[in-house]
N, C-alpha and C positions, 0 to 999 in steps of 0.2 A: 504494500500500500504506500501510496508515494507519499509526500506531508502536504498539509493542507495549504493550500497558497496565499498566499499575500494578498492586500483588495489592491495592491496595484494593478492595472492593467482591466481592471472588472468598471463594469458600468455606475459611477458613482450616484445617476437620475434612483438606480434601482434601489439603494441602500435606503431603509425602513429603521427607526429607532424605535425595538420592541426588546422587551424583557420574558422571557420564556420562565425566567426564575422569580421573577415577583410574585410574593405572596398574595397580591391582589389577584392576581390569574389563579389563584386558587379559592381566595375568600368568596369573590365576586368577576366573574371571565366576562361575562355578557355585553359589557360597555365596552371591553377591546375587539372581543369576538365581533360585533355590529360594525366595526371598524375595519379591520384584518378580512373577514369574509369577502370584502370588497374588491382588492387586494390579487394583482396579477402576481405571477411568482418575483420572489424580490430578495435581495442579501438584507443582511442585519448581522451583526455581529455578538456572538453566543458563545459565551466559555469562553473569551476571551481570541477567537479567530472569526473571520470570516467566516458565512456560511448561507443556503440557500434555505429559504424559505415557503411552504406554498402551503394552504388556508383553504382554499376553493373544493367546494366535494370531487370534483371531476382532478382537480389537480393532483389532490392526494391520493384518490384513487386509483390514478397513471401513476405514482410515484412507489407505491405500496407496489404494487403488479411489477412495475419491473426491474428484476431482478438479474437482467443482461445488464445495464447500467449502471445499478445501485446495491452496494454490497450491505450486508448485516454484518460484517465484521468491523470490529474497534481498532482503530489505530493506536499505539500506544503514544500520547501527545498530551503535552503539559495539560493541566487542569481538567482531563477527562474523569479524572480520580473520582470525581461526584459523581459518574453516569458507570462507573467500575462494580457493578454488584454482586460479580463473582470471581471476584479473586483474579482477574485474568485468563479463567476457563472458557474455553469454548462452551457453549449452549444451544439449545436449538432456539433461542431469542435471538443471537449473536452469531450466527455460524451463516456459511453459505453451500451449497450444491457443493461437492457431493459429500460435507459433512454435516450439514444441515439433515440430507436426506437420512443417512447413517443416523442420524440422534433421532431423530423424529420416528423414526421405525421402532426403537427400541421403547416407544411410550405409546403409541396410537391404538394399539388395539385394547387397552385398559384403560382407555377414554372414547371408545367407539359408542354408540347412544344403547347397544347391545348392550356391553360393558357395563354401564353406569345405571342403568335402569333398576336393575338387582340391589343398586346403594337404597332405593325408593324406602321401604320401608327402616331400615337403619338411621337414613334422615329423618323420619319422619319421628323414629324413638329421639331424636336427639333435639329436634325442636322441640318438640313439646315436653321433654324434660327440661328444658331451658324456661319455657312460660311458662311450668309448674312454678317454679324459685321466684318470679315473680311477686312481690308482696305488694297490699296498698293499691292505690290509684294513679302510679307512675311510676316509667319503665324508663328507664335509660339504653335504648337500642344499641348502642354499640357496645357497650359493656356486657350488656345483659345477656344480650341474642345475637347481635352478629360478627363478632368476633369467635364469641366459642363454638357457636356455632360452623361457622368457618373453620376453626381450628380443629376440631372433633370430627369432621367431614374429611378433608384432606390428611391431616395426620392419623386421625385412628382410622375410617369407615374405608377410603382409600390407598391408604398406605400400611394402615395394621400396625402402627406404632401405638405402645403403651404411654395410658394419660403423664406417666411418671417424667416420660422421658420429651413431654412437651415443650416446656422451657428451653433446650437447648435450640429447638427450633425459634419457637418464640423469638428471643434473644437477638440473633443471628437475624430475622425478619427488624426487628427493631433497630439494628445496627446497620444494614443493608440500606433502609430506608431515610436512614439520618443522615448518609453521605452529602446530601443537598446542603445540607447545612453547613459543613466545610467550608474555611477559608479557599478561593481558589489556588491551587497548585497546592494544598496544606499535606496532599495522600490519603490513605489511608489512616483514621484516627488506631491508636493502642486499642480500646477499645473494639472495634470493629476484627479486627487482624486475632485476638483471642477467642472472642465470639466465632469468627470463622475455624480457627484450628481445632475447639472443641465439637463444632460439627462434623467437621471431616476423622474427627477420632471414635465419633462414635459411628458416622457409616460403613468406616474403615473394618469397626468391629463387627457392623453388618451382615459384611461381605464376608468376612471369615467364618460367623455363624452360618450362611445362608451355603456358603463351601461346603460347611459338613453335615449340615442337616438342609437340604432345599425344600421352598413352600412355594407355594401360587401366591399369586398375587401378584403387585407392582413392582414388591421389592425382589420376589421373586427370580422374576423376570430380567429387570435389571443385573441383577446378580449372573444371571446365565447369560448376560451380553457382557458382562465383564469376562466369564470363564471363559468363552468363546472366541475372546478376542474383538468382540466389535465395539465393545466399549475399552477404555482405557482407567484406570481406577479415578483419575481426575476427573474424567468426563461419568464418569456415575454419580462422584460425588455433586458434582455440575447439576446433573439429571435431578437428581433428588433435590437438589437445593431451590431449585427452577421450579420443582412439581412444587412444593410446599410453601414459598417465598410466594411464586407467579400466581399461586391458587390463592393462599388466604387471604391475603388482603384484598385483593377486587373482588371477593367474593364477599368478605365483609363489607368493603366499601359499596358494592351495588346494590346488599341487604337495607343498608342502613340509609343512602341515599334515595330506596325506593319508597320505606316509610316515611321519610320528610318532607319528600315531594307529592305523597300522599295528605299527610297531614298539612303541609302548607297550601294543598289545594284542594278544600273540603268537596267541592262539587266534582271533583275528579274520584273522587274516593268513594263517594255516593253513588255515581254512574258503577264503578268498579262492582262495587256491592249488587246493585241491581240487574249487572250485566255479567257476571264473572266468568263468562268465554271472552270476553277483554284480557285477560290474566297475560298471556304473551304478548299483546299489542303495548298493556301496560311496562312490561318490561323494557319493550323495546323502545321505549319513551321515554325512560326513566335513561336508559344507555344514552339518547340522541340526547336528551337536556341535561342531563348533570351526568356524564361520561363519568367511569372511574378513572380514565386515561386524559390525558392533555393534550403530549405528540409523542409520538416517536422520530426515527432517526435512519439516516441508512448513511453511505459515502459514494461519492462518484467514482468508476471505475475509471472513466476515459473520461476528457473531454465531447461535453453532450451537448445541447439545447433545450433546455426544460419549458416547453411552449412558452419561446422567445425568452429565457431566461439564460444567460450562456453559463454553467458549470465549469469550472474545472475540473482537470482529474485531481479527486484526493479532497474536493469539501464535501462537510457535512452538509446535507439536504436534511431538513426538518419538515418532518407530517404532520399540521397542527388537526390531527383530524376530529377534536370536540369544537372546533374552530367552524370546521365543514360541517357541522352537524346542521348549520342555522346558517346555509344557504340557500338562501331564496329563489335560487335557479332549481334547487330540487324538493323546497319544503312550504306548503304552502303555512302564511302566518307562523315563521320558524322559533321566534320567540314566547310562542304562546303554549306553556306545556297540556298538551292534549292528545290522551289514550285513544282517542276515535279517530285522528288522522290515519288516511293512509299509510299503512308499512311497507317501507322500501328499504333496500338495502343497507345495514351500518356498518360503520368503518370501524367503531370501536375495537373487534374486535381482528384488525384486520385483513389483508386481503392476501389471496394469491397463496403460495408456500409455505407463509409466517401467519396464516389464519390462525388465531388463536387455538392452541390444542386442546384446551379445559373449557372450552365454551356450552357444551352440553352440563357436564357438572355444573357449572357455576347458575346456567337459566334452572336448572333442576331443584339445586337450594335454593334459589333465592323462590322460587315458584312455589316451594315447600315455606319456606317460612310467611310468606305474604298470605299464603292460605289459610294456615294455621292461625297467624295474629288476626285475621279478620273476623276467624271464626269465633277465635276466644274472646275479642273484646269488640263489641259491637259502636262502642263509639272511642275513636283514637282523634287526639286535640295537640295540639304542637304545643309545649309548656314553654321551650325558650326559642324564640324566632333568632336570636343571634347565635350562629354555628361558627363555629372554631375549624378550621382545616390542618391537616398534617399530610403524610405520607414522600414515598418517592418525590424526586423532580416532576416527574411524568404522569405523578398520581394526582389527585383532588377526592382524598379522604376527609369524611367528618368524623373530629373528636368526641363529639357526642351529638346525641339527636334524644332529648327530652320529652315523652309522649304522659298528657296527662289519659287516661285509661278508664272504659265503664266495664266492668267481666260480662260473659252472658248469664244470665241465671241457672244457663243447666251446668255450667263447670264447678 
């Protein structure tokens, strides 16, 4: 990968002053987004280089898909350090043909909708043990329900890891996600770099237990792509860190963004009630307006032309595709959240080769839990309208989502 170039010699009309990192683009996107969506493809400078930009649904769309052009591998270049969330391992997030394809083989059939459908009732024990604990007339969603929820789903239901040994993942997800927060060029904090090697010590043990005694399942599996040779023991540990990293949190985050966006829009929530074959138009409503993603990323392989935008080889291209979500070329009244719009295609979760792998899982829990809550509690109220945001660079995680709560009378 060659190094990212210099804005000498690039169109300076094109240069845009945006912040990809501002907290505001997480608290509140909506006033840039109505800006940005505007917006033919255009440099700005991100992480401290040069780099291409595009916003547009169709933009992104072309940029996601092609992967002659635009690679998923990371350049090792000063202040990447914040976007580094695995150690330097290849992933199937980070990888390209034909090691992309090699990774992605070794996970796809234990995320087929075959696969996951079998989780149906396991999730279903695990939500509703969660809205048992429930006490009172208010529920704190992300604490309460969509994080262990999330957690218990991926770690235990799909992975078969014991509750004991959660935390180490936990941790690891916590640390992974703080990297944003880094000084630029600062690296890796201590903290992160221990949280990582304690992971990789206990996969490592994994793999040794899974050597002498093998089971089904993910880890299984895994395991018999490391014996085999088609994984490499870094790239298992990769695999695993990707499965449970890449899963909980947006699976939390879209739990909990989908009850706030419920509760902050009571006649959407009412249709939902009266209509509930909405349930997946709902979801996908919930993805187009409050994304759990911001952008993703890719790099130019050669020098290209990004409809009229000239690349070099070696910059980063940025997908703002929660950006595209509320283009008015494909969404009619794009900032109006509304479950009865037409469903058309989302970006969220990707497109082309790097389609999200856990996309099934993730509509499956969240589909379980929104069921469940609606059933048990017949009237859900927003208790605090002002939400706090965290997560990744690339995330828009809420800190908490406050629901004041009626139970139904048969629970």
């Amino acid at each position: 990968m060659t190094a990212v170039p210099e804005l000498h010699g690039l169109d300076i009309s094109r240069l845009r002053d945006i912040d990809l990192f501002a907290p505001s683009l997480k608290s509140d996107p909506l006033p840039a987004f109505r800006e940005w969506v505007r917006y033919e493809p255009f440099y700005a400078i991100i992480a401290g280089a040069p780099a291409a930009v595009v916003t547009r649904y169709h933009d992104v769309a072309a940029a996601f898909s092609d992967h002659e052009k635009l690679s998923s591998e990371k350049p090792r270049l000063a202040g990447w350090e914040r976007l580094d969330y695995f150690n330097g391992e290849l992933n199937i997030a980070f990888s390209d043909p034909p090691v992309h394809t090699r990774l992605r083989k070794t996970l796809a059939s234990p995320l087929l909708p075959s696969a996951v459908r079998p989780l149906t009732a396991a999730i279903q024990h695990i939500v509703s043990s969660l809205l048992d604990r429930v006490e009172g007339d208010t529920m704190e969603v992300m604490s309460q329900l969509a994080l262990p929820a999330a957690r218990n789903v991926m770690l235990g239901a799909l992975l078969g890891l014991p509750e004991a040994d959660f935390d180490i993942f936990i941790t690891l997800t916590h640390e992974m996600f703080s990297l944003g927060d880094q000084p630029e060029g600062a690296g890796h904090p201590p903290s992160y770099e221990a949280a990582w090697a304690s992971a990789r010590h206990y996969i490592d043990a994994v793999i040794d237990r899974e050597q002498a005694a093998p089971t089904d399942g993910v880890i299984g599996q895994l395991a018999r792509a490391y014996r085999d040779g088609t994984l490499s023991r870094g790239e298992m540990v990769a695999q695993m860190i990707t499965l449970y990293a890449g899963g909980t949190s947006p699976i939390a985050t879209l739990i909990g963004s989908a009850l706030l966006m419920l509760a902050r829009h009571p006649e959407q929530l009412a249709l939902l009630r009266a209509e509930p074959h909405r349930m997946e138009a709902t979801i996908d409503e919930v993805l187009r307006y409050h994304s759990p993603g911001l952008f993703n990323f890719r790099f130019a392989r050669e020098d290209f032309d990004l409809n009229g935008l000239f690349v070099p080889a070696g910059m980063p291209v940025y997908m703002v595709g929660h950006a595209a979500n509320f283009d008015p070329d494909i969404y009619d009244d794009p900032f109006a959240f509304d479950i009865a719009r037409e469903r058309k295609p989302l970006l969220v979760f990707g497109r082309g080769i790097h389609f999200c792998i856990g996309f099934h899982v993730a509509r499956l829990v969240t589909r379980t839990v929104l069921e469940a809550t609606l059933e048990r509690f017949p009237q859900i109220v927003l208790a605090d309208a002002e939400i706090e945001y965290t997560g990744n660079p690339q995330e828009r995680a809420p800190v908490a989502v406050r629901l004041q709560v009626a139970r139904s009378i048969s629970v």
